[in-house]
C-alpha positions in Angstrom: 80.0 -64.9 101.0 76.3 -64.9 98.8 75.5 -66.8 96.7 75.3 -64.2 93.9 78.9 -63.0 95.0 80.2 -66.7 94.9 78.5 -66.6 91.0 80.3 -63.3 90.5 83.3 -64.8 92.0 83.0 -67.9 89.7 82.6 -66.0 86.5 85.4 -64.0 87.2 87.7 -66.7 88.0 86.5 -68.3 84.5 87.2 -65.9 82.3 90.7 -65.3 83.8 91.7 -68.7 83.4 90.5 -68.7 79.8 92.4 -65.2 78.9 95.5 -67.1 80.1 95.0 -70.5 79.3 94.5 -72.3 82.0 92.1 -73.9 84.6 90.5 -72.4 87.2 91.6 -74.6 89.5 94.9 -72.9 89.1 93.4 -69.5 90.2 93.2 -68.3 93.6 90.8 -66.0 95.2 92.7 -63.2 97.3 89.9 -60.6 98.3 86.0 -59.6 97.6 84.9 -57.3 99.5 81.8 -54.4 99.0 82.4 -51.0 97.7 81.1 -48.1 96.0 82.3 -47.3 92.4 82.5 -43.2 91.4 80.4 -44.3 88.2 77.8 -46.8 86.5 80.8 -48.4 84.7 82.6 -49.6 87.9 85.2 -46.9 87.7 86.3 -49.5 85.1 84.9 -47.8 81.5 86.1 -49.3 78.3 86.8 -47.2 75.1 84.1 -44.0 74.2 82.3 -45.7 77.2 79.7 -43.1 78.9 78.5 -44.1 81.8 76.1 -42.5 84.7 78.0 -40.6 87.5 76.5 -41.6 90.5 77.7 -43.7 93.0 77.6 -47.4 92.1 77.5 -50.3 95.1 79.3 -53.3 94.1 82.0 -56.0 94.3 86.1 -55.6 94.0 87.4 -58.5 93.4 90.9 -59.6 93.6 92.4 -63.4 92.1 95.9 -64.9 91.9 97.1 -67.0 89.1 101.2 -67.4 87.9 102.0 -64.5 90.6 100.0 -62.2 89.5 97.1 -60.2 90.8 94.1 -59.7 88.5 91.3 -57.1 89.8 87.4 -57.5 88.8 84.6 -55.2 89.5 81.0 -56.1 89.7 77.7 -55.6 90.5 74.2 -57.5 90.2 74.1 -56.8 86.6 77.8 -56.5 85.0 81.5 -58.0 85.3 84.5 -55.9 84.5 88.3 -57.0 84.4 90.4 -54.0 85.4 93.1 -52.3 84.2 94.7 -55.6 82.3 97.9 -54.2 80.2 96.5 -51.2 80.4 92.4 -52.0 79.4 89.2 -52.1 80.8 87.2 -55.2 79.7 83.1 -55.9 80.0 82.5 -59.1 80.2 
């Protein structure tokens, strides 16, 4: 893993444990792998969001915490939490 996908990795894994509470310690890292995202937003756009349609390289990104799977999308310049009760969030 890079070092900027380790950062990625580590921002992700902090916000998660402070939307639930907890420490990071307690969250687990399941996948992160490369892909391409249908749009500028990640494929992840939050409300009235408008976002380029081109095809955006980035970073899925997958963590465990009280048996449950939480899904992050990145790239070089943006974190997203996916699909969480239903939203998209920018972080």
């Amino acid at each position: 893993m890079s070092s900027s996908q380790q950062d990625i990795v580590d921002r992700a894994r902090h916000d998660l444990a402070q939307r639930l509470g907890t420490t990071e310690t307690g969250i687990d890292l399941e996948l992160a792998e490369q892909t391409d995202f249908p749009d500028a937003a990640l494929g992840a756009p939050i409300e009235d969001e408008m976002s380029a349609q081109v095809i955006t390289p980035g970073w899925r990104i997958t963590l465990q915490a009280n048996g449950k799977t939480y899904e992050y999308r990145a790239n070089a310049r943006q974190l997203r939490l996916f699909n969480l009760n239903g939203e998209n969030y920018r972080i």
